[in-house]
N, C-alpha and C positions, 0 to 999 in steps of 0.2 A: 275807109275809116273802120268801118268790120270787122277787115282785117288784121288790122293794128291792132284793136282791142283785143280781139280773140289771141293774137302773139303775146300783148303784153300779159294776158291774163295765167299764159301758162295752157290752157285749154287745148284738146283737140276734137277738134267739130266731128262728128259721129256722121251727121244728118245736117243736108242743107234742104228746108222745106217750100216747095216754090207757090205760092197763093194762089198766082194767075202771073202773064204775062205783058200787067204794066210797068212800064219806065223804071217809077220807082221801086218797085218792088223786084226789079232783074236787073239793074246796074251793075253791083256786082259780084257775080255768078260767075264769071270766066277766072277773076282775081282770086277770090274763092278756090275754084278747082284749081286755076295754076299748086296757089302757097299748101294745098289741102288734099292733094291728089288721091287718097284713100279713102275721103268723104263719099257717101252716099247722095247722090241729089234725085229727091223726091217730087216730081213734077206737077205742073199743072194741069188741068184738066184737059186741053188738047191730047198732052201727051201720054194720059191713059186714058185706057177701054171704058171703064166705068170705076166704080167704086172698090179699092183697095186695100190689103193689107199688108204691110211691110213690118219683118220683125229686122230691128238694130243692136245688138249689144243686149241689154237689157231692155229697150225700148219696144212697145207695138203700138205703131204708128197705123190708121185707119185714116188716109186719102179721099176722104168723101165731095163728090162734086156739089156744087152749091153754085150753080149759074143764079146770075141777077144781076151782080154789080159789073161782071162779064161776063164772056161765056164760058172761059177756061175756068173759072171761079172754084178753088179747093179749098175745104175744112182740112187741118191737118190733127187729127185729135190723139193725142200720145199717152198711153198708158189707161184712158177714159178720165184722165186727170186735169191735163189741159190741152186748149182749141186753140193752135194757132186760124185765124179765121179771116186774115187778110184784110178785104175792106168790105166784106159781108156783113159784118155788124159793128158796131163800136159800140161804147159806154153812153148811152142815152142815145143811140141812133141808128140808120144803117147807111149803108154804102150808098153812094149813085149808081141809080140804077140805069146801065151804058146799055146791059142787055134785055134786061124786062125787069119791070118791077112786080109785077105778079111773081114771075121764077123767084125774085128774093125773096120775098115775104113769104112765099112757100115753102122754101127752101129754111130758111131759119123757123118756121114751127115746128118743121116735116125731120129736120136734119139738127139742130144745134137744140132748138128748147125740149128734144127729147132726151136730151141729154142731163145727167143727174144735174141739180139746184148746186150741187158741189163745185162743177168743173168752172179753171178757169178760163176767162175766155181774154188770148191776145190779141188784141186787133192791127193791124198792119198803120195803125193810127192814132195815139192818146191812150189811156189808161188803162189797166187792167180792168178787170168785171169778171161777174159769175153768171153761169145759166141764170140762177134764179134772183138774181137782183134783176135781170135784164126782163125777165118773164114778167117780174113785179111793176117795176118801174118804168121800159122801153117806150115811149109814147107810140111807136109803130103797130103795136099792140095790144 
């Protein structure tokens, strides 16, 4: 479906950014690189060292690990503008925690609410948010 939309739009994907390595979030990735072959794919935390910088076109994308809701668990923060952030946080909540819930909750003070009240944050689930609603308002918090 992705893919469809990304063709009907005209668009060519730069960046495909991987959160971590569930189900729904890596479906698909192969369809992806097939129709996209010059895309960049920005992996999960298994599949790098530690914490990242990748520059794209005009993009600089920062790959920050953020274990909790897994373990491969990646922040994708592009430009210091907006977090792709998977299922690490959402709009009034966070993720389940599969790999520790301490590592999240650390992980989003330590790693995402240090980030400016501006940025926004996508979550791999429901609605857009910003650092600083999520600081104000997150009951995790």
């Amino acid at each position: 479906a992705a893919v469809s939309y990304i063709e009907e739009s005209g668009a060519e994907p730069l960046a495909l950014l991987i959160t971590h390595g569930h189900f729904d979030h890596t479906a698909g990735i192969e369809a992806a690189r097939a129709r996209f072959p010059e895309m960049e794919v920005i992996a999960a935390g298994k599949d790098i060292g530690g914490d990242i910088t990748v520059e794209v076109s005009q993009f600089t994308i920062e790959a920050v690990k953020t274990p909790g809701h897994s373990e491969d668990s990646v922040c994708h923060i592009v430009n210091n503008r907006i977090a792709f952030v998977g299922d690490t946080i959402f709009a009034g909540s966070v993720g389940r925690a599969n790999y520790s819930y301490e590592a999240l909750l650390q992980n989003v003070k330590n790693k995402i609410f240090t980030l400016p009240d501006s940025v926004i944050l996508a979550p791999g689930h429901g609605p857009l948010t910003t650092v600083g609603e999520e600081k104000k308002h997150n009951p995790f918090f």
